[in-house]
N, C-alpha and C positions, 0 to 999 in steps of 0.2 A: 481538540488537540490532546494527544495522550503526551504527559510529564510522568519523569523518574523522580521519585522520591528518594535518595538515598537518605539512611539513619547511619548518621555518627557517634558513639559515644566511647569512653574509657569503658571497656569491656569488665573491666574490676569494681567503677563506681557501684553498680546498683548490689546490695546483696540479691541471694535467692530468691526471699520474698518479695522482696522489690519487681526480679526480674517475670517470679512467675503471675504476679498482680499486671504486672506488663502487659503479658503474653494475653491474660484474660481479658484487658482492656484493649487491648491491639486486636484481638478477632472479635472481639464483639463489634468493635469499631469499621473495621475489617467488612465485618456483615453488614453495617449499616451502609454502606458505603455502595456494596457489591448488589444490597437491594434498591437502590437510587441508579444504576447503572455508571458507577463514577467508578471501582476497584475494579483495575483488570486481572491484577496479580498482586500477592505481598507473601513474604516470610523472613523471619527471621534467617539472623547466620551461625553457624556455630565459632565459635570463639578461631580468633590468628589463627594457636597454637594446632591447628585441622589444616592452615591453609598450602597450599602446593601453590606454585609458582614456576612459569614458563614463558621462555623466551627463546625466539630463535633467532639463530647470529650466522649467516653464513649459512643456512639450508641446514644449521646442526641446533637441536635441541638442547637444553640446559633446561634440568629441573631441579628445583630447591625446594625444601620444605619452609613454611613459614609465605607472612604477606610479602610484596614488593618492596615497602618498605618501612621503616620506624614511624611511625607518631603517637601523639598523645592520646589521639581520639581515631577507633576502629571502624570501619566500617557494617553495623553488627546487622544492616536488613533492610527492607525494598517495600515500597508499595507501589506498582506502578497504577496509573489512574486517567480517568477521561474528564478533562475540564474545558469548560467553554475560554478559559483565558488565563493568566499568571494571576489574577486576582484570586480569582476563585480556586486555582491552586493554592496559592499561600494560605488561604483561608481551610482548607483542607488542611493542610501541613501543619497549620497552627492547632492542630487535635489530635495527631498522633503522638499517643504515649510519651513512647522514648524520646521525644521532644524536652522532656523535663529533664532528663541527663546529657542529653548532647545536643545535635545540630541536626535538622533536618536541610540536605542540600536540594533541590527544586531543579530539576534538567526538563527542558524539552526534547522531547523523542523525535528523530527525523525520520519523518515515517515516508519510505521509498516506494512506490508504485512498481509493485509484481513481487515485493520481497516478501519473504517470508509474514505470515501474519494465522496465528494462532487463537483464534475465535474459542477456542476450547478453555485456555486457561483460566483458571477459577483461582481464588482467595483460598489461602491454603489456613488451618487451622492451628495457627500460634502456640495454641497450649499443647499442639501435638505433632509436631510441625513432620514427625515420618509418616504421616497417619494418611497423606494423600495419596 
């Protein structure tokens, strides 16, 4: 069963150091994962202050700069993964990084027969996240 990992955290908590110790521990983590055949995809996000937002109302578009909406804790990046069960997800999740500053949320993916499915996507490289 493939689960979304979404990473939470206050996008200001970690300093630089912090974030790029992160990013080294997040692909290395990343790789270990993607060689067990468990990581289907992960990256980081670039901070709110990048985000666009769109909704449509009546056939008519509205875009905004910025997230959907306020909180405390950002949505800052993704691992998506292949695990035999919520156990063994959480146990996954209880090893990513940025678990130590925020919240890691745990979604099952509804995986729909004939939809889209992307066999290609690989674990993208944390410390360089344009580099794929």
């Amino acid at each position: 069963m493939q689960y979304m990992m979404l990473i939470y955290l206050d996008e200001n908590a970690p300093t630089q150091a912090e974030r790029e110790q992160c990013y080294k521990e997040s692909s290395e983590y990343a790789r270990e994962l993607a060689a067990s055949g468990k990581c289907l995809a992960t990256a980081p996000l670039y901070p709110t202050s990048t985000a666009t937002s769109i909704r449509v109302r009546d056939g008519k578009r509205l875009v905004t700069d910025g997230p959907f909406a306020e909180t405390r804790e950002q949505l800052g990046g993704y691992y998506l993964i292949n695990a035999q069960d919520l156990d063994e997800a959480i146990s996954i999740a209880s090893q990513i990084p940025a678990g130590r500053w925020g919240t890691v949320e745990i979604r099952p993916v509804i995986e729909i027969p004939g939809a889209f499915h992307n066999s290609a996507v690989r674990p993208v490289d944390l410390a360089h996240p344009r580099s794929t």
